[in-house]
N, C-alpha and C positions, 0 to 999 in steps of 0.2 A: 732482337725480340726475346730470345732465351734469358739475356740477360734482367730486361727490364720484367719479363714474368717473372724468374727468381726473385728479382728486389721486392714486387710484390709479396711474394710467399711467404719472405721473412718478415717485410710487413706484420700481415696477418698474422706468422705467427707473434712474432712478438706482443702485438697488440691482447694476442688469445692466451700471453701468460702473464701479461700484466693483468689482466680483465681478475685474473685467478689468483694471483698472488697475497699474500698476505698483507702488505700495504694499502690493498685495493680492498679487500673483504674486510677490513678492518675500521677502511673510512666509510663502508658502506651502510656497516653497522651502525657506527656515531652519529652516521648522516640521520641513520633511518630513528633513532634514538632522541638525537638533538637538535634535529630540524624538522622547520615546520613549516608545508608549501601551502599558499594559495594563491587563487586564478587572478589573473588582470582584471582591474575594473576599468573600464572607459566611458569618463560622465560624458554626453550629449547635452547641450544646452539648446534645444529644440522646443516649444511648447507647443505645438503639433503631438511630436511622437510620445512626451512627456503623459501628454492627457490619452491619446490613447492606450498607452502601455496601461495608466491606471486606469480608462474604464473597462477594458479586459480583465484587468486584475478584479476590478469592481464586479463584473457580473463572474467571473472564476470563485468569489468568497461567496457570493448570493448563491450561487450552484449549491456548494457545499456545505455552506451553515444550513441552508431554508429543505433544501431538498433531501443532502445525504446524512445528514446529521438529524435534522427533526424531524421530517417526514419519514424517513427509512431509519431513523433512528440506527445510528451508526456507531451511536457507544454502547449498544446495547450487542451481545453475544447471543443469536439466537439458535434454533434448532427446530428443523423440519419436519424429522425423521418422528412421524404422530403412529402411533402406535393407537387402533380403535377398536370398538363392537358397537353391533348395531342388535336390535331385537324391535320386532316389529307385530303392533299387533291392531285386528280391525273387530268393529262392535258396527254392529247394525242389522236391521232384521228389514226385507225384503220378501217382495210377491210380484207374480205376474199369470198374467192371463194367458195359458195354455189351450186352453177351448172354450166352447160354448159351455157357460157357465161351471168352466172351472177355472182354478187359481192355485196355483203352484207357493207357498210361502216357503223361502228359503233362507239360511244365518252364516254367520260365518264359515260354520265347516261345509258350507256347499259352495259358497260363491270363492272361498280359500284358495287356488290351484297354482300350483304347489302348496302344501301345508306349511311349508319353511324352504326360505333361499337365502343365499349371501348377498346380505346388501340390497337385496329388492323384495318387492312383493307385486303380486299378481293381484289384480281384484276384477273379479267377473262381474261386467254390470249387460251381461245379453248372451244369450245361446239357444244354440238349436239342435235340439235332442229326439234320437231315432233309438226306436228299440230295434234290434235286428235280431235275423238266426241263420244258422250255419246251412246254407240251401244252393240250389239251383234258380234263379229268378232272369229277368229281361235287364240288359241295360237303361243306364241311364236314359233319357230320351233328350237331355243337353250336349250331349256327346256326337259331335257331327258324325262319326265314322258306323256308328250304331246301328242305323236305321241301315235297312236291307232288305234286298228279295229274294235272294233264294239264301242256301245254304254256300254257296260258291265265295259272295260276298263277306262270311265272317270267317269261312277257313282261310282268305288271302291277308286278311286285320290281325289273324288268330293274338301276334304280339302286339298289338297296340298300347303305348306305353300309358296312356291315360284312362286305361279302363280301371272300374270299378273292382275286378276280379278277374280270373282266367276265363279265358272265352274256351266255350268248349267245339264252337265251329256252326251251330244250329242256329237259323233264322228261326225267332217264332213270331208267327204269322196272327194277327186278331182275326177271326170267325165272327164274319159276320152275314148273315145273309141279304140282309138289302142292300149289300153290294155287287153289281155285274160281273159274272164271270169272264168280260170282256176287257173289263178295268183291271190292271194289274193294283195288286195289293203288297201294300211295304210291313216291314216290319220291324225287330228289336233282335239283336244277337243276343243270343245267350252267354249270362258266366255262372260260373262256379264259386260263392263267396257266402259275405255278410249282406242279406236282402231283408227288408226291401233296403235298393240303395239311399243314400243321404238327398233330400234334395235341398240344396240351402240358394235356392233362387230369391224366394219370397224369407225375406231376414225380418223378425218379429220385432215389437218393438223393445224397449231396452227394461229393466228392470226397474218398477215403481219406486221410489223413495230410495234409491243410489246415490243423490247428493248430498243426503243424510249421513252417510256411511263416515264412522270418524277411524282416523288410526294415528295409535299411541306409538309413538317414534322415543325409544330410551337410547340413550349412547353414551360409553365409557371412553375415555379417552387418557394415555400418558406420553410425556414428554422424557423419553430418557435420561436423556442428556442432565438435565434440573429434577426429576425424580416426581414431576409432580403429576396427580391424577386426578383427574376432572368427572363431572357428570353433569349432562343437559337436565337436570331434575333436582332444582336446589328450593323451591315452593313449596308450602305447608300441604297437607293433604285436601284441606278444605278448598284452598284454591286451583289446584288439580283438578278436581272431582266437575266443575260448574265452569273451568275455562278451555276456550277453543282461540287454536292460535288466530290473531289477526298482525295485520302488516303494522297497523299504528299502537292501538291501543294493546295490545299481549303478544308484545313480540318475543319476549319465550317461553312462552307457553309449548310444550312438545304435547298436544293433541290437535290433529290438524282435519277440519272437516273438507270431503272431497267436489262439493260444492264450493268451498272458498277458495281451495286450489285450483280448480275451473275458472274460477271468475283472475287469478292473476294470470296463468299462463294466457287464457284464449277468452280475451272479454265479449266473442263474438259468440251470442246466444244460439245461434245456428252449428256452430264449428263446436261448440260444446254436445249439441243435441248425437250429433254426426262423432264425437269422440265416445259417447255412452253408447250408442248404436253398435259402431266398429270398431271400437278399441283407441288405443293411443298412448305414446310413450311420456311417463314427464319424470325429469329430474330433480330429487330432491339433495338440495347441498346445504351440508352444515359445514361452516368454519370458526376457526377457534383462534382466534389473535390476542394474544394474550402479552400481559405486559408484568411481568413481575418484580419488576420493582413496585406496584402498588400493591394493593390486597388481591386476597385470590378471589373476594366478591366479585370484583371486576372482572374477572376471569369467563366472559360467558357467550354460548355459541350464537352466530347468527345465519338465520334459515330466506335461501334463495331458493328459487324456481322457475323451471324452465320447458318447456313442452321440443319432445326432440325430434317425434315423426315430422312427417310434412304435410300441409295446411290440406282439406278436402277440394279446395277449389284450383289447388295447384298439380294436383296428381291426379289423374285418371288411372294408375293401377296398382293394386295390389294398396288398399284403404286398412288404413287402422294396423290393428297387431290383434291375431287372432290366432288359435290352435284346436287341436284337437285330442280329444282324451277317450278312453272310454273302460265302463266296471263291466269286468263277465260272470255269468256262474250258469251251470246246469241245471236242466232239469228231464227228468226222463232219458236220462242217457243221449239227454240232445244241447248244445251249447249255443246259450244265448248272451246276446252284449245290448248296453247301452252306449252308444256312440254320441256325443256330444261333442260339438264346437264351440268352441268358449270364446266370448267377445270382451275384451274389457280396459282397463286401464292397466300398465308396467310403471310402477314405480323404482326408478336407481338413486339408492342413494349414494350419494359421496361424500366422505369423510376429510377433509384439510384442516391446515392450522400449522402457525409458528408462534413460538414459547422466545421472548428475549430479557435479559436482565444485565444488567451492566457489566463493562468490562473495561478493566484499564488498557490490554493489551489489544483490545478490537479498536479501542477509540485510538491507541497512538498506531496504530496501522493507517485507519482514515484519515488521522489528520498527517501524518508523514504522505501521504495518497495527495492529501488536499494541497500541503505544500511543491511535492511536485508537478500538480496539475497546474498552480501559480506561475511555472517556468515556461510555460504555453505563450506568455502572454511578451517574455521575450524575445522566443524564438521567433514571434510575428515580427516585430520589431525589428528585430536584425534582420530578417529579410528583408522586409521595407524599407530598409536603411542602407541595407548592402546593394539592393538590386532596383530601385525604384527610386529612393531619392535622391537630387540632381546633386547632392556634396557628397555621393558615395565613393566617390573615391578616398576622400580622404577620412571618412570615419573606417576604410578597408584598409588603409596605410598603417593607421593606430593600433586597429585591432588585431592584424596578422602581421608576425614576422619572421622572413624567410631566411631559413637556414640552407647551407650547405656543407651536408654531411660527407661530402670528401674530402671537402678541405677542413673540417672540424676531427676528421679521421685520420689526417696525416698530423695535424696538429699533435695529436695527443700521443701517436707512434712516434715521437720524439724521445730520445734517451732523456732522461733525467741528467742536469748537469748539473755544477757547482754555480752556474750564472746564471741563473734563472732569479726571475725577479722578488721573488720572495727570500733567499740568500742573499741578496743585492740589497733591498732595504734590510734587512737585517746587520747586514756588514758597516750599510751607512749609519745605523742606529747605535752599533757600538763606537764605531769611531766618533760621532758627533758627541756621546757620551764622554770617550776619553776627553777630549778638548776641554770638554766644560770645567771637567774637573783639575786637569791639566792647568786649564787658564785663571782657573777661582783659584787654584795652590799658587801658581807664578804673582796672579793680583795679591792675594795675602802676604809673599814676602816682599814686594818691590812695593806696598803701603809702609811696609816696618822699615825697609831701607831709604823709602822716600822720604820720611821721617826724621829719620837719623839725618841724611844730606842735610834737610834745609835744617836743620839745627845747630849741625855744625858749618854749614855757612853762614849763618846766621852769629855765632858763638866766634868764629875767626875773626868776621870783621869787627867787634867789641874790643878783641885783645889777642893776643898769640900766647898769652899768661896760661887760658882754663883749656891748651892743648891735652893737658893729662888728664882733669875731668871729663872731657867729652870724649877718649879714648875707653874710659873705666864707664863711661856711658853708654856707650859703641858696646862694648861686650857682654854688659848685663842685659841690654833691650836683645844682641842676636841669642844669648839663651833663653828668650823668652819667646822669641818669634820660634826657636827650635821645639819650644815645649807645644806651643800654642797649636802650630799648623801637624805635628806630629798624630793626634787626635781623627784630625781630617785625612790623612793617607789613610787611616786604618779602617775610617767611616769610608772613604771611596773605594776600598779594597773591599771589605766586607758587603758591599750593593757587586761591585765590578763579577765576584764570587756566585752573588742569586741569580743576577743573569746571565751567568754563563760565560762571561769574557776572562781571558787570559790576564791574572793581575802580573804578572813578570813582562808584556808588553803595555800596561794602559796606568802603571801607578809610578810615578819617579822616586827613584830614592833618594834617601837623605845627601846624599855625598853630591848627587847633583844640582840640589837644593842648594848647596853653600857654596858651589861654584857659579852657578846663575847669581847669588849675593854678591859673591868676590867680585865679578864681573860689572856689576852693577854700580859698585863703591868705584871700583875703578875710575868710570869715566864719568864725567862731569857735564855729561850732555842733557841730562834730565834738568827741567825747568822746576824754579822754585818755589813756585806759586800754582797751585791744584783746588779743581774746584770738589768743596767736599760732598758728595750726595749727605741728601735729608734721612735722620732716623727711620720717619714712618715708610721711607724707601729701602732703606736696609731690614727691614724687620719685615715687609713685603718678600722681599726677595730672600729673607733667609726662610720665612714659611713657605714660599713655595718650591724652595733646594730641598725641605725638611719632607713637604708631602711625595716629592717627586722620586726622594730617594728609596722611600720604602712604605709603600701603603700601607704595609702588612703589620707593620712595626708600631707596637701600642707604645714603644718605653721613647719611641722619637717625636709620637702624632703626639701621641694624650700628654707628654711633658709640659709644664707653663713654666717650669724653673730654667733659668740657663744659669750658666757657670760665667766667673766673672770672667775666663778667659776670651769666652766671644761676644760678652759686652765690650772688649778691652778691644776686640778687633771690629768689631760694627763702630765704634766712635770714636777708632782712628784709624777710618777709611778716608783715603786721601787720592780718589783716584776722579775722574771725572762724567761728569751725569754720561757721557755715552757712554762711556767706557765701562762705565758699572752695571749696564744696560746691558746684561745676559740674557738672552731669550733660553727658557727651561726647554729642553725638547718636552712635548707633547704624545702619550702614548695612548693606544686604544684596548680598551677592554672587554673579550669575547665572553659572552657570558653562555 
């Protein structure tokens, strides 16, 4: 066990300083440099999945062109961030019938309350007004806990959280005499306050001519981000002065009569009557969508409306939006107030809007978005294909393949050795090399000696007389096959040199050359009769020795001239169609 956990150890480590080594961070670099990976594709020849993949794809581009692109305009860069003001103002003149034969005429700075707010306005269209003064008086008489008979019953209330004032503990009693002294008599606790108290039992009716009431709505508005600033007020003065907003015909028009606004929010005549009565909340929204790539005419707000309390026929308490105010002042060193409940309409407004204008880097966001929202439409696919359709096995055979990282891990913890198969071909490449050239030098001189034989067999049997000419023949043709093939050792030595092979093992030298001749002359075993290959086959096979030798080489490629020396040996080759049939080796090119 110790042993075989050691073997591991070294393993790992050796694996953890090859990982590190410079051989390894070097190829990793190259790798990362000069290579270039992409994913498996696996075609399906299905027409089922084929058409749904594309009508997926087909409603994934209709999403994104129709919806995210033109409707949300998606090459457009917008900005939300609305920067506003609002100023708010009402015109109309108002009366109401206070008493018998009177009439109260009131304007804006009565019906005003508050004189200025953020964003809203208040408009009184009803109130019920009490003068009072700083006294001792009776409670309310709406107030169940009030009413009492002696004094015992308001000192036990004394806190009562809904009185009118501080109770000071006294029942007062009404005097009356034509009531029995037998009959017990009720009465009113007393407070300490503002009397008499309010009584808003009986609610008046609402203010004459209120849905006349018009208010001028101005609003400013910027877009940071684009610099730009806006106003709901782009009309001549003339048509300001005589227009009131309507839904069709003046829709931006910013004067808005409170009759028209009644009629959008609450078209029911009654729930209008009952809003002027007791109040009521309504919403007023300006938005500003604005598109600047066109004009900034275009540029202009649009007014919605909206009623926010809830309906009179749906609530039973707590009706309308109403409050309470009231002006003091003295007199005689005694302080008096007007106390007034005010009934009327809240208007809120709110201020929205987005500002967009093109943008090269929003649009390749969306459409890089769009493109991988297109990848949806294979991962359907593949599950369907993997887990549902009945050939899923073999489209999961295709698509995945299993590795085994222990035995891919022992593999690569192998020492590097001299016999590894890329030294291996390589070794076979030089040596096939030497051969070639080996065997093209040996064919070149056994063509010149082949030569020489049948000539002078040839030459013998005539006569034994031209012995001395064909001797004086014999030695000017071997100085010439010397001259000739000399050339070629130096052109094989010189390639032998570029790639890298040892020329003192792969090139012959001359002294062996003339003893493979001597040899040759010697015996008389060679036949005299050779079939000679064709020109256009010598001239094939010397251009492809010429490309094979040296790509690189302009002075051997780009040459058309040859020397007469290897015209003199291409047409007296004398060797036979197989035989002259060298196959080039074949080399490949990493680029």
């Amino acid at each position: 066990m110790s042993a075989a956990r050691s073997s591991t150890t070294a393993l790992y480590c050796v694996s953890f300083r090859k990982y590190f080594s410079f051989d390894n961070m070097k190829s990793v670099v190259h790798g990362f440099v000069y290579e270039y990976e992409t994913p498996k594709i696996v075609t399906i020849h299905s027409v089922s999945i084929a058409v749904m993949c594309r009508l997926i794809q087909l409603l994934i581009l209709i999403y994104g062109v129709a919806y995210l692109m033109i409707h949300k305009k998606g090459y457009q860069e917008t900005d939300t961030s609305i920067i506003s003001s609002i100023t708010l103002k009402v015109k109309g003149i108002g009366y109401n019938q206070t008493g018998q034969n009177q009439t109260l005429v009131i304007d804006g700075a009565d019906y005003i309350v508050p004189p200025q707010e953020n964003n809203a306005l208040f408009l009184m269209t009803n109130f019920i007004r009490t003068d009072q003064e700083h006294k001792r008086c009776a409670e309310s008489p709406d107030e169940k806990l009030s009413s009492c008979r002696d004094d015992a019953h308001c000192v036990t209330n004394k806190n009562f959280q809904k009185a009118n004032g501080k109770w000071t503990g006294r029942c007062l009693k009404k005097n009356n005499s034509s009531i029995n002294s037998s009959q017990s008599i009720t009465g009113l606790c007393e407070l300490e306050g503002w009397c008499p108290v309010e009584n808003d039992q009986n609610i008046p009716n609402p203010i004459r001519d209120a849905l006349n009431f018009t208010i001028f709505v101005k609003n400013f508005i910027e877009f940071p981000l684009f610099k730009v600033i806006r106003k709901n007020i782009q009309a001549n003065v003339t048509y300001l002065k005589r227009c009131n907003y309507d839904p069709v015909k003046h829709k931006l028009c910013p004067i808005f009569r409170v009759g028209t606004l009644l009629d959008i929010v609450e078209p029911d005549l009654m729930e209008q009557t009952q809003m002027l009565r007791l109040g009521g909340v309504i919403r007023v929204k300006i938005h500003w969508d604005c598109n600047l790539d066109k004009s900034l005419n275009f540029c202009q707000p649009e007014y919605s409306f909206r009623r926010l309390d809830g309906s009179y026929k749906e609530e039973s308490f707590s009706h309308g939006f109403n409050f309470r105010f009231a002006s003091h002042w003295k007199y005689q060193n005694r302080s008096y107030r007007t106390l007034t409940k005010a009934y009327g309409l809240r208007f809120i407004i709110s201020i929205s809007g987005q500002a967009g204008r093109f943008d090269i880097i929003t649009l390749t966001l969306n459409v890089g978005s769009l493109i991988g929202i297109l990848s949806l439409a294979t991962f359907i696919c593949d599950i369907l294909v993997l887990y549902v359709h009945r050939q899923s096995d073999v489209y999961r055979q295709q698509k995945f393949q299993e590795v085994n990282l222990n035995s891919m891990r022992l593999d690569s913890l192998k020492p590097v050795s001299s016999n590894t198969p890329q030294s291996e071909s390589k070794r076979k490449h030089s040596n096939h090399f030497e051969k070639n050239i080996s065997n093209r030098n040996s064919i070149d001189n056994n063509e010149v000696l082949a030569n020489i034989e049948c000539t002078d067999e040839t030459e013998l049997q005539q006569g034994k007389t031209k012995h001395h000419d064909l001797c004086d023949n014999l030695s000017v043709a071997s100085k010439n096959t010397n001259q000739q093939t000399t050339p070629i050792f130096i052109y094989g030595n010189f390639h032998q040199q570029k790639l890298g092979l040892n020329s003192s093992t792969t090139s012959p030298s001359l002294s062996s050359i003339k003893q493979r001749r001597s040899a040759t002359t010697s015996t008389k075993s060679r036949p005299s009769h050779l079939v000679y290959a064709s020109n256009e086959e010598n001239q094939l096979y010397d251009k492809a020795n010429i490309s094979y030798v040296d790509a690189d080489s302009t002075e051997l490629i780009g040459s058309n001239e040859k020397t007469d020396e290897n015209e003199h040996l291409n047409n007296s080759s004398s060797l036979s169609h197989e035989q002259s049939a060298v196959h080039s080796p074949t080399t490949e090119t990493f680029l």
